[in-house]
Backbone bond lengths (Angstrom), bond angles and torsions (degrees), N, CA, C in turn:
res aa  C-N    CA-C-N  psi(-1)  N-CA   C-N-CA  omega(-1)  CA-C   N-CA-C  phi
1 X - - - 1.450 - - 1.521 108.66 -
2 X 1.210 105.90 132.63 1.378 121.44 -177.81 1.766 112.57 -101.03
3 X 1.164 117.90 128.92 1.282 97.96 163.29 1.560 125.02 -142.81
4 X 1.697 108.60 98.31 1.624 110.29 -169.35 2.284 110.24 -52.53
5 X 1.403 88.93 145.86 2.018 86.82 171.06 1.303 101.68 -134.34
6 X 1.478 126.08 111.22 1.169 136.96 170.80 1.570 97.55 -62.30
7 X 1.545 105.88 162.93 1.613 97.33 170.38 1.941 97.95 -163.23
8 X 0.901 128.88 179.98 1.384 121.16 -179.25 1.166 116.39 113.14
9 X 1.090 135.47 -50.29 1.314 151.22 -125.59 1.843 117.89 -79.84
10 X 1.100 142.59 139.77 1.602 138.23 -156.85 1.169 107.45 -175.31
11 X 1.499 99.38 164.00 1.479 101.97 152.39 1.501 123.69 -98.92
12 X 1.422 97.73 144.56 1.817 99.33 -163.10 1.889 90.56 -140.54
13 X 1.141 104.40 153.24 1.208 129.68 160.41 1.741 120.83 -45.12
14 X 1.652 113.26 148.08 1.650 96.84 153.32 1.677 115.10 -86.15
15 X 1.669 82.44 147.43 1.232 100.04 -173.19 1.963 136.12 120.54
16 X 1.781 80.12 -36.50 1.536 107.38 -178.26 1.277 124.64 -82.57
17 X 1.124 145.39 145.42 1.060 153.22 -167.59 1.399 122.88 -101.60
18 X 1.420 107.88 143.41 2.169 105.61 -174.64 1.648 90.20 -161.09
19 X 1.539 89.49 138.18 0.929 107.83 163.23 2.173 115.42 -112.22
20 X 1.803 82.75 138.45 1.780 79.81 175.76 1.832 107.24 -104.76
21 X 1.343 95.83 177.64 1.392 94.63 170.97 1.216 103.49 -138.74
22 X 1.342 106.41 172.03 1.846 125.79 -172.22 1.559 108.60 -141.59
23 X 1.294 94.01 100.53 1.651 96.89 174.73 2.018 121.12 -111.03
24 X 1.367 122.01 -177.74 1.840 105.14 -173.44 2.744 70.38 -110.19
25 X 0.786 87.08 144.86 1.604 117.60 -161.88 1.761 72.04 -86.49
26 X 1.433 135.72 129.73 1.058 130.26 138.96 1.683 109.10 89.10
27 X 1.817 120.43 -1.16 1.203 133.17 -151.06 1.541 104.23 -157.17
28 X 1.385 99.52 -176.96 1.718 105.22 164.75 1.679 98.54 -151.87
29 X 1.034 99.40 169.18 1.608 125.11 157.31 1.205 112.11 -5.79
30 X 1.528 157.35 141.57 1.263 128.65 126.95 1.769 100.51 -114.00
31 X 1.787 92.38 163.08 1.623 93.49 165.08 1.128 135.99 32.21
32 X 1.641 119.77 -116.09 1.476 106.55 -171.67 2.047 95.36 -123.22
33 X 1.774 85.19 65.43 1.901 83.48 177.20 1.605 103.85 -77.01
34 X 1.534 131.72 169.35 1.146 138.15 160.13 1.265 115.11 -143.69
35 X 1.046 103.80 136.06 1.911 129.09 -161.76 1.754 100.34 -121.26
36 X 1.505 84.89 124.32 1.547 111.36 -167.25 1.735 88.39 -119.87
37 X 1.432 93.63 133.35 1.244 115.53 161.59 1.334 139.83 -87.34
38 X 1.454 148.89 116.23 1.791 114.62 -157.55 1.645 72.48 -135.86
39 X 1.411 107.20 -170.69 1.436 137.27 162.34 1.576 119.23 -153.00
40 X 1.269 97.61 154.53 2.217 94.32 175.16 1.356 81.37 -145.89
41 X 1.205 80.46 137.48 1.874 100.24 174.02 1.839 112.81 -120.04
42 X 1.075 114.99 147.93 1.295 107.68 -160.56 1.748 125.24 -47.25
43 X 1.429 98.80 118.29 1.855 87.54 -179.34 1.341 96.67 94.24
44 X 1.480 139.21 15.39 1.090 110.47 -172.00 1.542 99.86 -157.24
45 X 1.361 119.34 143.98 1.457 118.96 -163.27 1.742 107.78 -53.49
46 X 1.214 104.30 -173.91 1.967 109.73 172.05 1.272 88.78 -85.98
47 X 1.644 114.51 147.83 1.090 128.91 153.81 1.488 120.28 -113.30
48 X 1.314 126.63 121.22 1.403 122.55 150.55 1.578 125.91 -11.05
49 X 1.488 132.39 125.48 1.227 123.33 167.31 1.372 116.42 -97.04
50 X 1.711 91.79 -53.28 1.974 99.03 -179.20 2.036 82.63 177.66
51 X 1.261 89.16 -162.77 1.534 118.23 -170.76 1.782 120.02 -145.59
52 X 0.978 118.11 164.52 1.500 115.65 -169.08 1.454 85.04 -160.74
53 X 1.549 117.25 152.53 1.018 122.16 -167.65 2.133 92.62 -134.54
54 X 1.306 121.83 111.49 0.812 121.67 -172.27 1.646 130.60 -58.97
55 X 1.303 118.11 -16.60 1.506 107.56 -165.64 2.120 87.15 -110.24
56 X 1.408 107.94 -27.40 1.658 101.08 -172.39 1.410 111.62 -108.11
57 X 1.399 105.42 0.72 1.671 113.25 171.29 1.736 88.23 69.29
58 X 0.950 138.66 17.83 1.655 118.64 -176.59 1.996 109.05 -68.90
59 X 0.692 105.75 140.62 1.382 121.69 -166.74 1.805 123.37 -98.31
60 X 1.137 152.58 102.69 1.495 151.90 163.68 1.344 115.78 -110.80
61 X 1.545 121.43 111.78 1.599 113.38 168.82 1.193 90.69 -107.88
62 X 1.664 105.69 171.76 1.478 108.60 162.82 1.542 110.65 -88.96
63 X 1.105 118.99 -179.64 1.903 126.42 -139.88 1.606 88.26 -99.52
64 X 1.802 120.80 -20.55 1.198 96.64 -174.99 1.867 95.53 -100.88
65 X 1.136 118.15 14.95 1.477 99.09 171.64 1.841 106.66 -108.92
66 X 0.845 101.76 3.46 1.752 108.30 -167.04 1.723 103.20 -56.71
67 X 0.954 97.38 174.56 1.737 92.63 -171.17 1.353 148.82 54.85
68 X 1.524 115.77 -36.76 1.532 105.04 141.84 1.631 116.18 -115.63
69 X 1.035 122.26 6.64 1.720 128.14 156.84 1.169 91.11 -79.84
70 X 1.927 107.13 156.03 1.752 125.01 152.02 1.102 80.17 178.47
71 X 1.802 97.49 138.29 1.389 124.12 -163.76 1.844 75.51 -121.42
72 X 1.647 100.77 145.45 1.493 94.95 169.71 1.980 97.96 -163.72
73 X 1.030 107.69 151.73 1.501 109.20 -165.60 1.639 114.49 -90.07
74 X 1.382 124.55 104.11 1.141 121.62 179.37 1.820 123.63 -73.63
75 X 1.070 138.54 60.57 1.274 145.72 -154.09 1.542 106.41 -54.74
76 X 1.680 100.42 -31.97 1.865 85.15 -179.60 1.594 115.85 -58.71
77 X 1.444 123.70 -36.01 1.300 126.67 -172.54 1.651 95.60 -112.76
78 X 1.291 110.43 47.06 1.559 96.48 178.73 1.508 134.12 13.43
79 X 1.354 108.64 80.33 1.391 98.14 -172.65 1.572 99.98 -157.07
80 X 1.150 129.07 169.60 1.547 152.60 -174.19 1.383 106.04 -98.00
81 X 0.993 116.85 109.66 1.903 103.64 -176.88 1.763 100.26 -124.50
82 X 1.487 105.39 139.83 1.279 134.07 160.09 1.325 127.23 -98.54
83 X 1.676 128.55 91.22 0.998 117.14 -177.55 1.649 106.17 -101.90
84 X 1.444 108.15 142.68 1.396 111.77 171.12 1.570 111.41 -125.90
85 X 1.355 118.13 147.91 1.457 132.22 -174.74 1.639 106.06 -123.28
86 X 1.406 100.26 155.71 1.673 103.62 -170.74 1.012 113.02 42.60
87 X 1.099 127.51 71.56 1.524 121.40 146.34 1.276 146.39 -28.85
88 X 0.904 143.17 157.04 1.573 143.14 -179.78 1.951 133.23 -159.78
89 X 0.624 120.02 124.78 1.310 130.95 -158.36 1.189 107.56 -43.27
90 X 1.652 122.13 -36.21 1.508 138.51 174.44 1.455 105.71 -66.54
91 X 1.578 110.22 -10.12 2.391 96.90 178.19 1.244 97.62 -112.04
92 X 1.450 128.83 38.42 1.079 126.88 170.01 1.660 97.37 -83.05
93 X 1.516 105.14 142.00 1.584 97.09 -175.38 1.818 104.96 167.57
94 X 1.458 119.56 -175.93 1.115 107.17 179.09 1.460 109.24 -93.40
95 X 1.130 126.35 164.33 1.833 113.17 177.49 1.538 100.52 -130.49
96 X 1.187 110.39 133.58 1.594 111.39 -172.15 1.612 98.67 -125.34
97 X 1.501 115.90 163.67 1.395 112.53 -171.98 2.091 83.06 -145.83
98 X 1.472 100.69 118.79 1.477 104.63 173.31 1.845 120.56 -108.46
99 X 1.245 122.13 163.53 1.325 94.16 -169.06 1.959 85.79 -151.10
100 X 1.509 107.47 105.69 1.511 112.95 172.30 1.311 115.00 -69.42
101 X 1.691 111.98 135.85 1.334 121.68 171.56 1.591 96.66 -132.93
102 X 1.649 104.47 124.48 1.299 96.88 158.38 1.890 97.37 75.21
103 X 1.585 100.16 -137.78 1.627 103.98 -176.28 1.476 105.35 -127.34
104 X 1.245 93.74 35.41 1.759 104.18 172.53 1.799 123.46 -138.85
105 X 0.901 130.10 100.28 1.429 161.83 164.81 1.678 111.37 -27.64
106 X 1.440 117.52 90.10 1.586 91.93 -166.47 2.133 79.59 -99.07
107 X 1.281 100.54 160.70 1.230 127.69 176.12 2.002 109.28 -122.72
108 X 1.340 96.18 134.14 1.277 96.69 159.01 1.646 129.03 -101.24
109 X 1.191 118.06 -167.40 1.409 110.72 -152.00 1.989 99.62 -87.19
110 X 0.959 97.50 -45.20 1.569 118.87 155.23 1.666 107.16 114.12
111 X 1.160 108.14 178.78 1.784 113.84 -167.49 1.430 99.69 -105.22
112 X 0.997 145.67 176.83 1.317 167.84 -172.50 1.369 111.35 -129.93
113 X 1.611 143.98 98.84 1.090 144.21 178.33 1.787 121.97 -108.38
114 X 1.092 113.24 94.14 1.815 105.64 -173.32 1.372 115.06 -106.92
115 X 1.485 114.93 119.12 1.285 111.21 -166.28 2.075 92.14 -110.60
116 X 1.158 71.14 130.19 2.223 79.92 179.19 1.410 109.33 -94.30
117 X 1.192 130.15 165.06 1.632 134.84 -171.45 1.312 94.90 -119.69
């Protein structure tokens, strides 16, 4: 049993910047895990953020988060990090960090992010 813990999460201003993190709750990293980032914002399906691949750091966002998203792997504190810049009232939403093993999908509980105008 796997279990991802988003953590970070607030209310912040537009404009401002936060970073979340993604850690295994009770665990660490193994091998070649990869930690996918999504969000759902109210009323509105999950969206994909990107992916990080834990042992080669290899990197995939999607094209509409590129530029103020970057997911990047902090190894000293073992963890998955999501940094976002400029904020905006529209990425207010939940942020979840999932981590596949095998043919099973662990999900974490997810962060809460509210950006005010």
């Amino acid at each position: 049993q796997v279990q991802p813990a988003e953590s970070g999460g607030g209310v912040v201003q537009a404009g401002d910047s936060l970073t979340l993190s993604c850690s295994v709750s009770g665990g660490t990293f193994v091998g070649d895990d990869m930690v996918a980032w999504y969000r759902q914002a109210p009323g509105k399906e999950r969206e994909v953020i990107g992916t990080i691949t834990c042992d080669a750091g290899s990197r995939h966002s999607a094209d509409t988060m590129r530029g103020r998203f970057t997911i990047y792997r902090n190894y000293h504190e073992n963890r998955a990090c999501l940094h976002m810049n400029g904020l905006k009232p529209e990425d207010t939403a939940i942020y979840y960090c999932n981590i596949p093993r095998g043919s099973v999908v662990y999900w974490g509980q997810g962060t809460q992010v509210t950006v005010s105008s």
